[in-house]
Backbone as CSV, one residue per row, in Angstrom:
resi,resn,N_x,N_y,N_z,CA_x,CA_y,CA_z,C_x,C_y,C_z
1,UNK,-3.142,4.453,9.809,-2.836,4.485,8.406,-2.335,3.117,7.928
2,UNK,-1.681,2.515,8.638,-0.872,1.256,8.224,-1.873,0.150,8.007
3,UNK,-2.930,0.094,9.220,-4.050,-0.825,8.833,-5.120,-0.579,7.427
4,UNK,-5.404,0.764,7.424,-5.960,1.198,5.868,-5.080,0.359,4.762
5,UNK,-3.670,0.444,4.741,-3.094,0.401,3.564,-3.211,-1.449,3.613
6,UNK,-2.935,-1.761,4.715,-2.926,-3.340,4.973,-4.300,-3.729,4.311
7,UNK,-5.927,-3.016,4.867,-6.993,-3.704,4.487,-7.249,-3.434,3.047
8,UNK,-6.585,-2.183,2.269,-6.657,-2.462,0.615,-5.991,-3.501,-0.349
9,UNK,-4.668,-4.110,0.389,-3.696,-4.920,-0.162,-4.536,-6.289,0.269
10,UNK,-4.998,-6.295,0.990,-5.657,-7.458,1.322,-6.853,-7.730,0.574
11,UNK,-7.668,-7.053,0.708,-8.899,-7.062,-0.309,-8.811,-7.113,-1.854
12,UNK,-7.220,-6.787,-2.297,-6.970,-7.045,-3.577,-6.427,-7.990,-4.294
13,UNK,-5.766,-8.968,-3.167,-5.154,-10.066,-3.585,-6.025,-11.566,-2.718
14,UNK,-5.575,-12.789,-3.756,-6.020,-13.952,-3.791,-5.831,-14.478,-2.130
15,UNK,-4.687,-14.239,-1.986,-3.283,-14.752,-0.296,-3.525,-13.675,0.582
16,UNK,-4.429,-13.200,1.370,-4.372,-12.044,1.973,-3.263,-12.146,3.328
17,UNK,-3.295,-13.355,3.635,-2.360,-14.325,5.130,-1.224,-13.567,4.275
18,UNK,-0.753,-13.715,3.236,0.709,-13.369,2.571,1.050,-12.201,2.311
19,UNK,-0.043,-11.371,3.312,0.352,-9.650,2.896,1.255,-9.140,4.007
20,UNK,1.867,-8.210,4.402,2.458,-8.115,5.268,2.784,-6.450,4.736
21,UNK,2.741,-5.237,5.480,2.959,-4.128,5.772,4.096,-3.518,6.681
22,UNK,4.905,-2.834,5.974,5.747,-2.190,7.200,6.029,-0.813,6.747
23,UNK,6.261,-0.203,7.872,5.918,1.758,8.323,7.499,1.602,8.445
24,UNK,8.302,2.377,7.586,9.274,3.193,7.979,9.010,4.588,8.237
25,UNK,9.472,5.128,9.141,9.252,6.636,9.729,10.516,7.252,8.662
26,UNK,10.284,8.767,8.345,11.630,9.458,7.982,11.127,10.175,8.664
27,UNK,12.336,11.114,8.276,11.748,12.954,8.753,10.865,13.495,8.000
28,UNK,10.478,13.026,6.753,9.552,14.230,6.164,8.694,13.635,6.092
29,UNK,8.679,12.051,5.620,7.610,11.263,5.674,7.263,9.937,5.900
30,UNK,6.377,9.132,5.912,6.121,8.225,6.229,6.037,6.491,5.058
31,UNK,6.789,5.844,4.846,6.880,5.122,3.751,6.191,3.202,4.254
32,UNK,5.367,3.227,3.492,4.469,2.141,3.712,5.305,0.844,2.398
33,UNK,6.175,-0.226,2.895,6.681,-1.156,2.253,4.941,-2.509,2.196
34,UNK,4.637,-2.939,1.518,3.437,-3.602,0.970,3.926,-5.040,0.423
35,UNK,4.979,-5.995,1.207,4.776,-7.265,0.722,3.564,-8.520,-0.345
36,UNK,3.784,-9.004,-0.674,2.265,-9.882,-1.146,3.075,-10.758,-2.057
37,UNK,2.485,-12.196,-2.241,3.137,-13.420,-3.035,2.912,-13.146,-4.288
38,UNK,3.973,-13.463,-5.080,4.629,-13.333,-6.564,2.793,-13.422,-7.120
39,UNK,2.443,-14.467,-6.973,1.452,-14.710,-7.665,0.393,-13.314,-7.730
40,UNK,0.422,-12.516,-6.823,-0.699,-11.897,-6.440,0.280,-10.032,-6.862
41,UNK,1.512,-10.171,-7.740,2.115,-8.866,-7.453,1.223,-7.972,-9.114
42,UNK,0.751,-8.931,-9.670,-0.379,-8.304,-11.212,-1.343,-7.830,-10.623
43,UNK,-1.815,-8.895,-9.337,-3.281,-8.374,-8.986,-3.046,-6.528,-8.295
44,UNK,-2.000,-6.336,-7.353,-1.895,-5.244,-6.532,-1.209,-4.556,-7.388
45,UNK,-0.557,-4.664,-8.776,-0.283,-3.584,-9.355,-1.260,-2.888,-10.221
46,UNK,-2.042,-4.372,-10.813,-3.378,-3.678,-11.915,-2.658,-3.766,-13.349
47,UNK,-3.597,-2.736,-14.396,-3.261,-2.732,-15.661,-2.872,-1.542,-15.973
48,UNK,-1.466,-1.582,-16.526,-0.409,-0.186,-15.963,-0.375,0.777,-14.959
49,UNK,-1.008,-0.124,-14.191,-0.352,0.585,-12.588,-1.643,1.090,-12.213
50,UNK,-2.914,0.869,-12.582,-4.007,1.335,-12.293,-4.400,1.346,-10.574
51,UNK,-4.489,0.151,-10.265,-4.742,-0.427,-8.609,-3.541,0.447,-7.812
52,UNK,-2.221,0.409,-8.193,-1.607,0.668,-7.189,-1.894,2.012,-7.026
53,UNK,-2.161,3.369,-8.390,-2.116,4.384,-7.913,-3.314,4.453,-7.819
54,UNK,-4.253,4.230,-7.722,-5.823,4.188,-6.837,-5.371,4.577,-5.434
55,UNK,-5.017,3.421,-5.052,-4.511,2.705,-3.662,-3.714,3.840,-2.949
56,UNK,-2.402,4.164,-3.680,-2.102,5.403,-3.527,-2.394,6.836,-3.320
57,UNK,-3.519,6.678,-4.266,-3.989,8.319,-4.190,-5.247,8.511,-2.646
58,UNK,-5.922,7.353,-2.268,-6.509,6.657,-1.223,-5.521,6.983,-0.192
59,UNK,-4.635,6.567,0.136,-4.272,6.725,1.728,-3.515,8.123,1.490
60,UNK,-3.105,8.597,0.077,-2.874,9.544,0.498,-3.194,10.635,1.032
61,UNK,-4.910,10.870,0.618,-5.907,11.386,1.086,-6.269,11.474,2.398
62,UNK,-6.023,10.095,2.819,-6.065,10.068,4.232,-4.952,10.320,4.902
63,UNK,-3.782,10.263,4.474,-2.811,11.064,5.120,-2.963,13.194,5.498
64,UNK,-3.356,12.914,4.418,-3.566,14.694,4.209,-4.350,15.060,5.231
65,UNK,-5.217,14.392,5.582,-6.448,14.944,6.385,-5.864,14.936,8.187
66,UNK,-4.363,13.877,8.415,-3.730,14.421,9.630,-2.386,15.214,9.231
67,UNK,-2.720,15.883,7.712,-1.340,16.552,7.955,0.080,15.590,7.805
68,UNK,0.170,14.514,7.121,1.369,13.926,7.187,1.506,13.268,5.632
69,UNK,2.625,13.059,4.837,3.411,12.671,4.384,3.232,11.340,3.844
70,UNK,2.964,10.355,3.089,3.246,9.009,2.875,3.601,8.504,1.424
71,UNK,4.132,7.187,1.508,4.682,6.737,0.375,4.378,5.516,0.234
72,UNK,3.472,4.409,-0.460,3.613,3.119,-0.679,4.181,2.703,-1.658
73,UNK,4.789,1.801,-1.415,5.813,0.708,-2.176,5.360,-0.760,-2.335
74,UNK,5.498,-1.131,-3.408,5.274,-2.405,-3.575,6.380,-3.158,-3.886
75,UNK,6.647,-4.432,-2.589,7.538,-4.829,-2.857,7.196,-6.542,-3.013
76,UNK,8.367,-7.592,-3.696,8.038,-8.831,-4.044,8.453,-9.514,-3.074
């Protein structure tokens, strides 16, 4: 899952070297933190949030299909 979410953030921004992904585990679910350079935080959000909840609704799908939980975050 972490590489899915990594190869959409990547494919959406200019700096892909400047993306960086990290998996916190909880108990209920799984939370995907989504680094990427200032310059590139319009490109991975979109036009009112269009890209990110794409992106979102995408792995969440693929979460569903093992039965688990996830959350991406976009952080600066």
């Amino acid at each position: 899952m972490r590489e899915l979410v990594s190869f959409l953030a990547k494919a959406l921004v200019d700096n892909p070297d400047q993306v960086e992904v990290r998996e916190i585990e909880g108990e209920k679910a799984v939370i995907y933190e989504v680094r990427v350079a200032p310059d590139d935080m319009g490109k991975i959000i979109g036009k009112q949030g269009r890209i990110v909840k794409a992106m979102r609704t995408v792995v969440k799908a693929a979460a569903a299909r093992e039965g688990k939980r996830v959350m991406v975050e976009i952080l600066q």
